[in-house]
KOLRODO-860340 format. One record per residue (C-alpha): residue in one letter; x, y, z. Coordinates in pm, whole numbers, plus 50000, padded with zeros to 5 digits. Layout:
<atoms>
AXYZ/...
</atoms>
This chain:
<atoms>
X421214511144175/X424224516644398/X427204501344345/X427304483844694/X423574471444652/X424394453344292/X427864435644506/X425654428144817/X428274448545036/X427274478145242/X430134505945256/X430004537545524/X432414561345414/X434974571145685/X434504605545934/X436564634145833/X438334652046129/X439854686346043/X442484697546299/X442994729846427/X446724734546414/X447144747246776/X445654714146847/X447564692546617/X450784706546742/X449574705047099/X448494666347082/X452244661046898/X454104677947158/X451844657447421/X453274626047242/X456744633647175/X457164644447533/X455624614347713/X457834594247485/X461394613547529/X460724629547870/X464324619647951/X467104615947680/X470944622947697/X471994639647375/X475644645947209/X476344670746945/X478134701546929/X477094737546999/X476194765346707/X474344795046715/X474404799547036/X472864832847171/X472374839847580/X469364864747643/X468744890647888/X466824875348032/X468704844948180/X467994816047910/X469914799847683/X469524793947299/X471394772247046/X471444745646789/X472724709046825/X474464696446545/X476434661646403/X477874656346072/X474144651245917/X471634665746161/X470434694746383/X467994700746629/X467334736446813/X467834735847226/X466924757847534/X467794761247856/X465834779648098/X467114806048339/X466714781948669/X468764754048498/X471064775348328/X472444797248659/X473634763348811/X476024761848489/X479964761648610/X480934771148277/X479924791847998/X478664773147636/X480334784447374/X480124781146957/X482044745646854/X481844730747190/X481174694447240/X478234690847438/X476294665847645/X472584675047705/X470294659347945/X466534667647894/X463344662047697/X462354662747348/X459234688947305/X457644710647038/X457714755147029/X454224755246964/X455044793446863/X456594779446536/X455854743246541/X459704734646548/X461114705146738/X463354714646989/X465284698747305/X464474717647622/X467734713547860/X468114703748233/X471614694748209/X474944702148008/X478524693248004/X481334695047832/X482854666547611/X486274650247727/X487444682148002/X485124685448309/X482884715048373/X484924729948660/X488034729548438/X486424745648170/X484724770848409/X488184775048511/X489884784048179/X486924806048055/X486914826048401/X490924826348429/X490794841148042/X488394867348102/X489934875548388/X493464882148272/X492014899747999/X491034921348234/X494474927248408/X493474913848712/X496384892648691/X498874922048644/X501864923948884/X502404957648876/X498794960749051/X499714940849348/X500314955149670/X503194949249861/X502934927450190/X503784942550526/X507254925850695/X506244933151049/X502434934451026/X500784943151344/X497194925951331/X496904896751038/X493534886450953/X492564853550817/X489184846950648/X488714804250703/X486764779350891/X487274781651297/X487274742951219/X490244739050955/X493384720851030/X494774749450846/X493954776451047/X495734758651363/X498684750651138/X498834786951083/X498424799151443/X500404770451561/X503584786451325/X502964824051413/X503144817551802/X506344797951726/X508104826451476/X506944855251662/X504434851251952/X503664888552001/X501644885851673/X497994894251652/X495194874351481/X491774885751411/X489814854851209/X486844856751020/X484934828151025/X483794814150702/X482794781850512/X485014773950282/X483464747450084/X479764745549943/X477354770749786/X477694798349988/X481414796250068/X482504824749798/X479844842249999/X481334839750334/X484704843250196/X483854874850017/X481924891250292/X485364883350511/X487744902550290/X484904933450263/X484624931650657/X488614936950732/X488764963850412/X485574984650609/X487014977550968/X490974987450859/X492004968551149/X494284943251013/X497644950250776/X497214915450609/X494184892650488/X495294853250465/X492484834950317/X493144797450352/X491744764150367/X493694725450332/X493884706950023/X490664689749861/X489204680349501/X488044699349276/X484824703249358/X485864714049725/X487904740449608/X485484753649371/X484594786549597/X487954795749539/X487494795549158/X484094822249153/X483974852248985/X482644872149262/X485184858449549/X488564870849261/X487224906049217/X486294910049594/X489714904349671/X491614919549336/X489774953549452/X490874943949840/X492964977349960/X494364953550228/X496834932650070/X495794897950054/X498014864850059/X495704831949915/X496634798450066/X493864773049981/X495004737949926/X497994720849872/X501384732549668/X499854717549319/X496254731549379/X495854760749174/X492694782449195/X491754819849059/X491794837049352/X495944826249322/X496254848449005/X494614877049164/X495924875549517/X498844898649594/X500654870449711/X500394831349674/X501704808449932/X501934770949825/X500074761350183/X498754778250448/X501824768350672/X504064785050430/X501574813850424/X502324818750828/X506284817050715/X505424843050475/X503094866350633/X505554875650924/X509444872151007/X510904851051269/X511934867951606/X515624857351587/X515534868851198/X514354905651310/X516804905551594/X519974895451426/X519074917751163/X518794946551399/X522574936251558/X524024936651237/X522594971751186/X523744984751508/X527434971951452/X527524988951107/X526125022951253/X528565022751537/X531525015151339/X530585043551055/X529745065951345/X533495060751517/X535345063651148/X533555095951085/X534275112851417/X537955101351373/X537995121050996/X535975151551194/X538935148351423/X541385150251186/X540195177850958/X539125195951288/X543185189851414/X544265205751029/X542225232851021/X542875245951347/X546355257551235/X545015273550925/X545485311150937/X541675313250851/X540945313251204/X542695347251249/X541055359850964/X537645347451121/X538195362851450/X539465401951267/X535675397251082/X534065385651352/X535355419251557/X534505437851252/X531005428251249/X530595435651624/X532805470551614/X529825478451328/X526845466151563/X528425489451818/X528415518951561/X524885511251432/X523695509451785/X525265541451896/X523565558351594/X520685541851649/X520155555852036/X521485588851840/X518925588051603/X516125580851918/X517105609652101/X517485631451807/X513905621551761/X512315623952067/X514055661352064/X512235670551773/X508695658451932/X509125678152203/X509725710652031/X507105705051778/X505195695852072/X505915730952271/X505505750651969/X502025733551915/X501465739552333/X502095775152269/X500315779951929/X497305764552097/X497505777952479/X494405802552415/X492285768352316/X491325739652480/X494655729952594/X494235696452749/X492635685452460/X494895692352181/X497615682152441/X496465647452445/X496165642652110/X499615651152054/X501215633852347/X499655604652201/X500695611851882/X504235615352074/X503905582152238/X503055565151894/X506025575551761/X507965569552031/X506735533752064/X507305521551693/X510955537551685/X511735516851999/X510665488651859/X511975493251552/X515485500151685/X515535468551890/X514745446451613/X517305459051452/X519495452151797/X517915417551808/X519045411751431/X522705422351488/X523245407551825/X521325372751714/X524215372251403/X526725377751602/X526355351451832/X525615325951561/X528805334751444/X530415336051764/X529205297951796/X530285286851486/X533375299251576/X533585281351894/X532625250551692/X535395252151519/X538325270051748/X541385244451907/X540615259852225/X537595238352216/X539445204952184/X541865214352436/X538935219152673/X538225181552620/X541295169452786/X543985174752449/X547115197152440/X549145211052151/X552605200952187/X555625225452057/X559425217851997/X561765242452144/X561895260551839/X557895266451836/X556435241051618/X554085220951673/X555095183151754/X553045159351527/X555315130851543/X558125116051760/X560865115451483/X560835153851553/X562235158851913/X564995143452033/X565655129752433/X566935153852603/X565135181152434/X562885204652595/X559125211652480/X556205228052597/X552405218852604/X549695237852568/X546665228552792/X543085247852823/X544235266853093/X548245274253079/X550945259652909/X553335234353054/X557665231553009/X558675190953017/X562165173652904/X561775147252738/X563295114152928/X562505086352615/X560985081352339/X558775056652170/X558415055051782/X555545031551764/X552055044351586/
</atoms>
């Protein structure tokens, strides 16, 4: 008898279901997702890994727990900064099961950083890499124009900024010119725009100076300013580049990398090109100091000219100068010498060759030798007057030089040598007395005066 028939109770033994474990860990994940479809989590970051193909892998950790996370490519490219090992985290998301391996794991939609915001730490992490890099170097930038001709600025046609700039280059110097690129400069696709300015006026080479500018603004406005893209676009920039986005305590990347950094775009104007007055004051000062170094050296020319004069080198330069031409006259008397000597001996060889030949065809070898003859002829002349052309072109360089140098050639300009009665030359007043007679010496004759009074000042 059964055991439930002697009791009077009737027992059914429960149904056995076997799970597949696909299926168990399918139904699980079905549960734990419809129950923590939308959790905020703390912890901090650890073996963290970024693949190749855009997602992001890591581990959540506290003091006693762990739990492994992911965040897909679509939510992880709208990231401002980049997660790093021992960062304090704060994950948005759901709670869900890799079926692959049956581990729990947090799939991410959202992440921050701890304490600092994400822009700032975007900030830092890009600014690091960045300098690494030597983008930040100052021996890389380029030096900005003083006097550009064409300045071109890369900002919104609408900014306050932009008339604040135009408003101070018409003022400083209204002959300016201003090309502008019009750009958004706040939003998604402001590094964009901005970039795509600085790569037009680099293809176009039609500007000598890129401002990029906007006003002042939070920052989340001024976060174009702070992408990758935008700093290299303009640290690669052959046109020199001067960022003025915000106000004098905003600081963005694209100031690091810039070849110049103006505090606001009003100071940028002040920067980018001098003031009229500035350029013309400049440019009187100039002209005073070249016109007074100009007078003091002809007065020392004048002087040494006045001293050398009565240096005996002259006469020596004159006897070598007639030297040099009595030997051009020699050499060219030779040299017609040597010609007709020449053309002497062509004839004769030429009648002896006439005669030699008379019982063949004369006018044949006739022509061959008068043109022979006229060969000859033609290269001596011109070999004797380059020689001529040589001589006479040294002579009169010297001939000039001397000129250049003789008294003759002051006196021409309205001077005259003054000599006591004795002969010498009068330099100053304490060396003639009243009474005394002196002559002059003009460019064209001499002249006998007596001298009446006498004044000893300088």
């Amino acid at each position: 008898m059964a055991f439930a028939d002697q009791l009077g109770f009737s027992f059914k033994a429960p149904g056995r279901r076997v799970w597949v474990v696909r299926d168990l860990v399918a139904a699980v994940r079905t549960q734990v997702e419809r129950e923590y479809s939308d959790i905020w989590v703390e912890g901090e970051i650890s073996n963290f890994r970024a693949h190749e193909s855009g997602h992001l892998y890591f581990t959540l950790k506290d003091q006693d727990s762990q739990i492994r996370a992911v965040m897909f490519r679509s939510q992880a490219r709208l990231l401002r900064f980049r997660p790093e090992n021992g960062m304090h985290v704060v994950l948005r998301g759901r709670v869900t099961i890799f079926e692959g391996r049956g581990e729990l794991q947090l799939s991410a939609e959202y992440l921050e950083p701890k304490g600092a915001g994400a822009l700032q730490i975007a900030f830092e992490q890009l600014k690091a890499k960045l300098e690494a890099e030597g983008l930040f170097d100052p021996g890389r930038k380029k030096p900005v124009p003083a006097l550009p001709r064409c300045i071109g600025i890369v900002t919104s046609p609408q900014a306050a900024a932009l008339k604040d700039i135009l408003n101070i280059l018409r003022r400083r110097h209204h002959t300016a010119n201003v090309l502008i690129y019009p750009a958004q400069v706040q939003g998604d696709t402001a590094a964009a725009e901005v970039s795509a300015g600085v790569k037009y006026f680099n293809r176009a080479k039609n500007v000598e100076v890129i401002i990029v500018t906007r006003g002042g603004g939070s920052a989340e406005d001024l976060a174009a300013f702070n992408h990758e893209g935008l700093a290299r676009t303009i640290a690669s920039s052959q046109v020199p580049v001067i960022s003025a986005v915000g106000h004098e305590t905003d600081v963005t990347i694209i100031d690091f990398v810039a070849d110049l950094r103006a505090p606001t775009p009003s100071a940028a104007a002040e920067l980018v090109i001098r003031s009229r007055q500035e350029i013309e004051d400049q440019a009187e000062g100039l002209r005073l100091r070249l016109a007074r170094a100009v007078r003091y050296r002809l007065l020392v020319a004048r002087q040494a000219l006045t001293e050398a004069a009565q240096h005996g080198a002259f006469a020596r330069m004159m006897g070598l100068i007639n030297q040099r031409q009595q030997k051009l006259d020699d050499l060219s008397y030779r040299l017609e010498k040597a010609e007709r000597k020449l053309i002497e001996q062509h004839r004769r060889r030429w009648e002896r060759a006439s005669a030699a030949v008379r019982h063949y065809d004369a006018q044949r070898v006739l022509a061959g030798i008068r043109h022979d003859l006229v060969s000859h002829m033609s290269a001596v002349a011109a070999a004797m007057r380059a020689i001529l052309l040589r001589q006479r072109s040294r002579l009169d360089q010297i001939q000039h030089q001397l000129r250049a140098l003789s008294p003759v050639a002051i006196l021409e300009r309205g001077y005259a040598l003054v000599f006591d009665s004795s002969g010498k030359l009068v330099k100053s007043t304490s060396q003639v007395e009243v009474g005394e007679e002196i002559s002059a010496r003009l460019a064209r004759g001499s002249l006998v005066a007596r001298i009446e009074k006498k004044d000893n000042q300088r």
